[in-house]
N, C-alpha and C positions, 0 to 999 in steps of 0.2 A: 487361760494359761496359768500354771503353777508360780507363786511368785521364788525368786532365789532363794537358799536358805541362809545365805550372809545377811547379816544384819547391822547399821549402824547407824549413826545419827550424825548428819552432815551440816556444820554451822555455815550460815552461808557467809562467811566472810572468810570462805575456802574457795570461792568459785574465784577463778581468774576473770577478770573484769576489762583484762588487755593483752596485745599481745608482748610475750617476755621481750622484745626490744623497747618496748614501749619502758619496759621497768629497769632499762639499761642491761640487760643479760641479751648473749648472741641467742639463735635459735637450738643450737646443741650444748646451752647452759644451764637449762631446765633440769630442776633435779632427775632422778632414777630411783625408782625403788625396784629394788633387786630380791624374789622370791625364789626359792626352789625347797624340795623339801630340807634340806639341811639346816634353813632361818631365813631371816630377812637382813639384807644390806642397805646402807646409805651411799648414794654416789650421785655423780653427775653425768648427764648422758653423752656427753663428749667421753665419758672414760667408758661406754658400752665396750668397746673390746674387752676390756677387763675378765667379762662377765662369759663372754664366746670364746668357741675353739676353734680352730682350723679344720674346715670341712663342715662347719655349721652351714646351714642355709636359710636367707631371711626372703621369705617371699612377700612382694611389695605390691602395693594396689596403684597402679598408672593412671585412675582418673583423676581427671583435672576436677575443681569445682569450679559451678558456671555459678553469675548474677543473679541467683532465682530466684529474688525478691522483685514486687513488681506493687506499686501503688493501683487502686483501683477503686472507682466511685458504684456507690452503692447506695442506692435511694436517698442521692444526695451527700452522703457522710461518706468519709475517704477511709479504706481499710486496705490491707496488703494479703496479694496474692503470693502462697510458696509454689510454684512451680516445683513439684515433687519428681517424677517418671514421665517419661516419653513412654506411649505404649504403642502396639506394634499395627495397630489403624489408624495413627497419627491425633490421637487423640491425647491429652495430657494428664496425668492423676495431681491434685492443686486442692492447698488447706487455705479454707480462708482465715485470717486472724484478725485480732484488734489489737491493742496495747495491753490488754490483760489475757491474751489467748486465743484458742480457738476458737472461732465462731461453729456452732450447731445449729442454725436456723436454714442452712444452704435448701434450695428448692431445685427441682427437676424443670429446667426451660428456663432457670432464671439469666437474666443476659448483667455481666458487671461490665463497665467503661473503662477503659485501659487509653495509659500515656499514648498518645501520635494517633491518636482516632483507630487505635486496635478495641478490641473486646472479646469478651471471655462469658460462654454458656455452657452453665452445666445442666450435665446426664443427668449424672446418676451416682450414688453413693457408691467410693471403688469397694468397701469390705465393709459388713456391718456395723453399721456406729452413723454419726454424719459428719467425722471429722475428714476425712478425706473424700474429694468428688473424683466421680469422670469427668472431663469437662474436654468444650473446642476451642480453639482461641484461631478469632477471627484475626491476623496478623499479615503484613504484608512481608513475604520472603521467607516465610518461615516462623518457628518459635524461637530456636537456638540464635538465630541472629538479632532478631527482636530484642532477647534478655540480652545480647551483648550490647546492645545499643542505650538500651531504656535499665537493664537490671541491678542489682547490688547484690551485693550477699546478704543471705539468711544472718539474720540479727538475734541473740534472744535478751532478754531483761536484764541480765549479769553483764552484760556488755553495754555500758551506756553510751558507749557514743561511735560512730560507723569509722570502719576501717578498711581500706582498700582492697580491692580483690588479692593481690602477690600477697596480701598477708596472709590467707584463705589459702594458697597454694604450695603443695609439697615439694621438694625435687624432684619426685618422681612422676607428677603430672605430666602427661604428655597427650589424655584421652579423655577433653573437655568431656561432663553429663554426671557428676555427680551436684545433689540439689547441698550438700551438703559435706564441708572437708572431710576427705580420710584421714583427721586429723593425728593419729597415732604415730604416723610417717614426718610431722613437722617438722622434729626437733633435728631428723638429718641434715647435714648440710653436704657438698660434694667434697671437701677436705674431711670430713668424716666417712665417706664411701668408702674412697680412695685409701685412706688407712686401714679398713674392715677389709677391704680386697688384697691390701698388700699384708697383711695377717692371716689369708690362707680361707678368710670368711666366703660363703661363695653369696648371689644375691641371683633370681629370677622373677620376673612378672608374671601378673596376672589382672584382670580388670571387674572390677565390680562397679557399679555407677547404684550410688546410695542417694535412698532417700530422704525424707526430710526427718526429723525425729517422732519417734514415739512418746508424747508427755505424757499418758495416763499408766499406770501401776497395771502388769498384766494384759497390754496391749502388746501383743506379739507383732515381729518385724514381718512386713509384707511382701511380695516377691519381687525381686530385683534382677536385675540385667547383668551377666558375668560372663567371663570367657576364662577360660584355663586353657594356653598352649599347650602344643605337644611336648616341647623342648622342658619349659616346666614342670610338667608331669614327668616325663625321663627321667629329669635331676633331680628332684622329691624322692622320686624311687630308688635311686643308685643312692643319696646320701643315706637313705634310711638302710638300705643294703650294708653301706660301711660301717653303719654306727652313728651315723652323724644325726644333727636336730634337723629336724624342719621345723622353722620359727617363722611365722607369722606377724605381719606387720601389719596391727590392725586387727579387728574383729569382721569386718569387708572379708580380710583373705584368709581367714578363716572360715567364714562362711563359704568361700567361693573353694578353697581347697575342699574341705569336706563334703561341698557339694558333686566334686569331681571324684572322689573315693569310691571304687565300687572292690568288696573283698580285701579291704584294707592296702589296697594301692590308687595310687594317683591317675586319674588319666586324663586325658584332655577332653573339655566337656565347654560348651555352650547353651547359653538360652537364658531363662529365668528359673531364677533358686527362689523356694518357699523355704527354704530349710533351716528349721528349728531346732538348732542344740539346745540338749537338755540332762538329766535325768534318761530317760526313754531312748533317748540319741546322741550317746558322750563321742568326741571326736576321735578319730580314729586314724589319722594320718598326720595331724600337728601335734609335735612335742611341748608348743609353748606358744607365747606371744609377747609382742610389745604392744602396750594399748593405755591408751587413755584412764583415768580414773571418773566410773559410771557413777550417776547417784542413786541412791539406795530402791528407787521402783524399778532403776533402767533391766530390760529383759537381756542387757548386755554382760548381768552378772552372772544370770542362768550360762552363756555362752563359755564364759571364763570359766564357770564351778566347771562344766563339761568336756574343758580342754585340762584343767591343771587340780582340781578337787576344789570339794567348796571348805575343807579345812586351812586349803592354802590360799584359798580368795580370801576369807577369813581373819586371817591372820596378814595377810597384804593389807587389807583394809584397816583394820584397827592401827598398822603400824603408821599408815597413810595419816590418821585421822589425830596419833598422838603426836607423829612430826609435824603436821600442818602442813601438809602438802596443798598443791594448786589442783581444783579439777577445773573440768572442760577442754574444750579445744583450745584453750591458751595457756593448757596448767602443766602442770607435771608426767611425769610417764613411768610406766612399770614396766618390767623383765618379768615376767609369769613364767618357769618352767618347771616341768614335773619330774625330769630329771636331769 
């Protein structure tokens, strides 16, 4: 896969390391960076009306994130399983890792030891490479109750120390199975809904359940589980009818919007999305997005250059990098729109 053509260089003592209560700021304190073509703004995400009209529509991702970290013994030596995707024979897609990463050695038949006398054997590698397996997890009741039982949330290195599930979860979770937060959607809170509603904002769901992340540069995202309503689809189409944005909340409902696109309308679509924005496949139905701040390999830039240009990813990002914004799932957030 083509790498983005944004380019920058990211000091890490930019990654958020906690989350913003942790640092005494509420969850809708978190700065904003505000792009459209016209420049770049500075604000704060509680002032997002600012930025929207009446008749705007934010479409929002309803999955929950579940526990999907999972300890597990391995020729003796204890390493952690990511419970990635549920797949559709009940089999699981699962990275294994260490403290410095992926593990690549995974084997076809191999059996690993799981908490409460469970266990876990993997297939088969899910997509070439051997960062990701098929795998079966011998569990009693299930997997999803298992991880509630035994799981935590996915951890990476810039987080040093664990924090509870509610901090891992949006307002608008309602539809436990993603391995990983929609994190885009955090900094809402219901007094900020509430406000965007009574300003004429309109809001609809839709669900995507995301996997675990992509670390390697030009690893493209693999195919994920989504739904797009009828009702959704409707109201994407009548706003875009009036004039109005369709804004995306998250790269999830983006994906999961354009996945439902056919002839430049919305419609209601389920299953699994392979679907790669790019270059070759610029969006076609989102005017814009709120989204997280990606680092420089994430394939999450290519998605952004393909909704809003990569002049204006660009130039978001250098403003990002001169103010010293927060990235990750506990940092800061952007307004992307194209018009």
């Amino acid at each position: 896969m083509r790498p983005a053509r944004t380019r920058f260089t990211l000091p890490e003592d930019l990654y958020a390391a906690a989350p913003p209560e942790a640092r005494g700021l509420a969850r809708d304190e978190v700065r904003l960076l505000f792009a459209d073509p016209a420049g770049v703004r500075h604000s704060v995400f509680h002032s997002l009306g600012d930025f929207l009209h009446p008749g705007d529509l934010l479409v929002v991702n309803t999955s929950g994130t579940v526990p999907a970290a999972v300890d597990a013994v391995r020729s003796g030596e204890v390493i952690t399983i990511h419970f990635s995707t549920e797949l559709d024979d009940g089999s699981w897609v699962v990275e294994l890792r260490s403290p410095g990463g992926p593990l690549l050695d995974g084997r076809p038949g191999e059996r690993l030891l799981l908490p409460a006398g469970a266990a876990l054997t993997l297939d088969a590698p899910h997509v070439p490479g051997a960062r990701l397996w098929r795998a079966r997890a011998d569990v009693e009741g299930g997997v999803a109750k298992y991880l509630a039982q035994v799981g935590r949330p996915i951890r990476y290195g810039y987080v040093p120390r664990a924090w509870p599930l509610p901090d891992y979860q949006t307002v608008f979770a309602l539809d436990p199975g993603s391995a990983e937060m929609p994190s885009a959607a955090r900094p809402f809170t219901e007094a900020l809904v509430t406000r965007l509603v009574s300003r004429g904002v309109l809001f609809a769901p839709l669900l995507l359940h995301t996997g675990v992340s992509s670390p390697a540069a030009g690893e493209p995202p693999y195919a994920e589980r989504f739904h797009v309503p009828a009702t959704t689809a409707a109201l994407a189409n009548w706003v875009r009818a009036q004039g109005g944005r369709v804004i995306a909340v998250g790269t999830t409902a983006v994906r999961a919007l354009e996945s439902a696109a056919v002839d430049g309308a919305v419609t209601s679509a389920s299953g699994w999305t392979s679907l790669v924005l790019g270059p070759s496949h610029p969006a076609s139905v989102v005017d814009g997005l709120i989204t997280g701040l990606h680092t420089p390999e994430a394939s999450h830039l290519l998605l952004l250059e393909a909704v809003v240009g990569p002049a204006l990813v660009q130039q978001a990002y250098d403003a990002a990098v001169e103010r010293r914004y927060l990235w990750h799932e506990f940092g800061d957030v952007s307004l992307l729109l194209k018009r």
